[in-house]
C-alpha positions in Angstrom: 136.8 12.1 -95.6 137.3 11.0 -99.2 136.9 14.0 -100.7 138.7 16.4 -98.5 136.5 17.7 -95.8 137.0 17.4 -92.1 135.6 14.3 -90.3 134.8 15.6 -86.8 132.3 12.7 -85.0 135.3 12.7 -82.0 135.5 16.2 -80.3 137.3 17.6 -82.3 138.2 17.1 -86.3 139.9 13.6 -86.7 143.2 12.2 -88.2 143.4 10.3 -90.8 146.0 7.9 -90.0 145.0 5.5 -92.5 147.1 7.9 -94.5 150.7 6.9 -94.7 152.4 10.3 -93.2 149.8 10.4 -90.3 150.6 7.1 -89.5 154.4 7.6 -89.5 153.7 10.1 -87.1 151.7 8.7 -84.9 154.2 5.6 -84.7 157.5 7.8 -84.9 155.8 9.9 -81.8 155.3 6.8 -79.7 159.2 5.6 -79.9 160.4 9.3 -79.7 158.1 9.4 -76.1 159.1 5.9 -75.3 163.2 6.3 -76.0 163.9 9.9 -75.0 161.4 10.4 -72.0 161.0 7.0 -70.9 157.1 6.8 -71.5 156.5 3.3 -70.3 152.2 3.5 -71.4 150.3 4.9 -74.2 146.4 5.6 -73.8 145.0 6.5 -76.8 141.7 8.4 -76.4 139.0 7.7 -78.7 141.9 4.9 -80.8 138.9 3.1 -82.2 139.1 6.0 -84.9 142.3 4.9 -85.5 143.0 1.9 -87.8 144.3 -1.1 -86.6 147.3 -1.0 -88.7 148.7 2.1 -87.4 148.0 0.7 -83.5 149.6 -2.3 -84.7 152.5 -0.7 -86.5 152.9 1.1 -82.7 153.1 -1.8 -80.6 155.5 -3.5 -83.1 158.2 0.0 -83.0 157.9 -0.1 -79.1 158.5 -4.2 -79.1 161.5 -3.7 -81.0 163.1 -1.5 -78.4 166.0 -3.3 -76.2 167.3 -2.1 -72.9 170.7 -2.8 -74.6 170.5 0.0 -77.7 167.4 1.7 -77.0 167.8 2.1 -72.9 163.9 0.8 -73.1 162.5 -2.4 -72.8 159.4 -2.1 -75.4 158.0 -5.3 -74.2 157.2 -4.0 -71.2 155.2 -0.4 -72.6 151.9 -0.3 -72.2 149.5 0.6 -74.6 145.5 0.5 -74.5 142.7 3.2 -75.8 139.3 3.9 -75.7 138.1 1.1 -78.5 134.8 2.7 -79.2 133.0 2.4 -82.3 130.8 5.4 -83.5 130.8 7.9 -86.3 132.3 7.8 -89.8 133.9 4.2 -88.7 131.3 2.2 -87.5 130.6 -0.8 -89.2 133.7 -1.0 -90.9 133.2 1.7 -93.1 136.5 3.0 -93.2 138.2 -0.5 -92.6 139.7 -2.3 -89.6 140.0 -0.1 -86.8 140.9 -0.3 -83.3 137.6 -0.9 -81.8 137.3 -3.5 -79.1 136.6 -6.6 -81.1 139.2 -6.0 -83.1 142.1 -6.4 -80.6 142.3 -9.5 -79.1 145.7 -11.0 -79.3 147.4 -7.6 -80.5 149.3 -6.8 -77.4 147.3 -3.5 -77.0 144.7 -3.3 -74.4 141.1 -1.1 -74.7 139.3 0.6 -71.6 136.2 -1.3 -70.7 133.1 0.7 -70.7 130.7 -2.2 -70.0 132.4 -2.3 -66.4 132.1 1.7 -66.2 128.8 1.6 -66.9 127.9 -1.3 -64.4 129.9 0.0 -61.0 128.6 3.5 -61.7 125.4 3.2 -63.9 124.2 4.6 -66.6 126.5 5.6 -70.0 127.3 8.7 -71.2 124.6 8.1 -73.7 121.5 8.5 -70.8 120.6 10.1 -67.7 123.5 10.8 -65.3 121.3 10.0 -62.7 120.9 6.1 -63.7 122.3 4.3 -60.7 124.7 1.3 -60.7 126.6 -1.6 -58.9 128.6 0.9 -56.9 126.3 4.3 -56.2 123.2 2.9 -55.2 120.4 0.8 -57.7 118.1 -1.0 -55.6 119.4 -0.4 -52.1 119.6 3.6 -52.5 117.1 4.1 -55.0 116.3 7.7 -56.4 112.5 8.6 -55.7 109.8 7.5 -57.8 108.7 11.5 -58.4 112.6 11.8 -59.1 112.0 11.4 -62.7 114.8 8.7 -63.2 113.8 5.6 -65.1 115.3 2.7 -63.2 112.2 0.3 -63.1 111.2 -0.7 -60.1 112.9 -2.7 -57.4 112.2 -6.4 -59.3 113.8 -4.3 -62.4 116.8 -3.2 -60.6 116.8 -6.2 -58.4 117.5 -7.8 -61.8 119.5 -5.1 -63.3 121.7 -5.5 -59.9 122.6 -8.9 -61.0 123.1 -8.2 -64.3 125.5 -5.5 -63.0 127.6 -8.0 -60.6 127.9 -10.6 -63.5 130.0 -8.2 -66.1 132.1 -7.0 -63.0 132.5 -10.2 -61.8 133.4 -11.4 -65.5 136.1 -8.9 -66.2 137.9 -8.6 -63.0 
């Protein structure tokens, strides 16, 4: 945070790679991984927390590899994240970050949790028990004394649809 304390809305206390050092690092780790033990794909977990810069300042480092000097082509490294958006950064509040609207045309891919949460139901933000595209809503549905607040079958029926449209859309 801006005046020195720990920011800790991931699970466990953040970096601050909007500072110049943690950057560095963060960049200079990728090539060392990429060059010396032939990473060829990066997933950041929770990279929405980091800013874009420092994601983009990555991709850039691993596109300048060549087969020829480096023994790595960097085109051809992967790198994606979990672009969520949550905490001390939402908003904006502590710039441009990696979240998901933030990367198209970067060269650097997020994890899609709109399809999680459609083939298996549910987020990790509600009941585990909420059913989706793949484990059951409407054709399998959980009891009504079960407790688990699906709506019923014109709901899901409607929810099912919903469901097969984002799939459908980012396949």
């Amino acid at each position: 945070s801006e005046n020195g304390a720990y920011e800790s809305s991931t699970c466990m206390n953040n970096t601050a790679a909007e500072r110049f050092m943690m950057e560095r690092l963060v960049v200079d780790s990728v090539v060392h991984w990429a060059v010396e033990y032939r990473v060829d794909g990066f997933r950041f977990d929770l990279m929405g927390h980091l800013p874009l810069q420092c994601m983009q300042h990555c991709r850039a480092a691993l596109d300048s590899l060549t087969l020829v000097e480096h023994g790595v082509d960097g085109l051809r490294v992967l790198m994606y994240g979990e672009g969520w958006e949550f905490g001390e950064i939402a908003n904006g509040q502590r710039g441009i970050m990696s979240v998901q609207q933030n990367l198209a045309g970067t060269g650097i891919g997020s994890f899609n949790d709109r399809v999680r949460d459609a083939t298996i139901g549910g987020s990790p933000f509600c009941d585990p028990r909420i059913q989706g595209f793949a484990t059951g809503l409407l054709l399998r549905p959980w009891p009504v004394d079960a407790g688990v607040g699906q709506g019923d079958a014109d709901c899901q029926r409607h929810a099912i649809h919903v469901y097969g449209d984002k799939i459908r859309l980012s396949l």
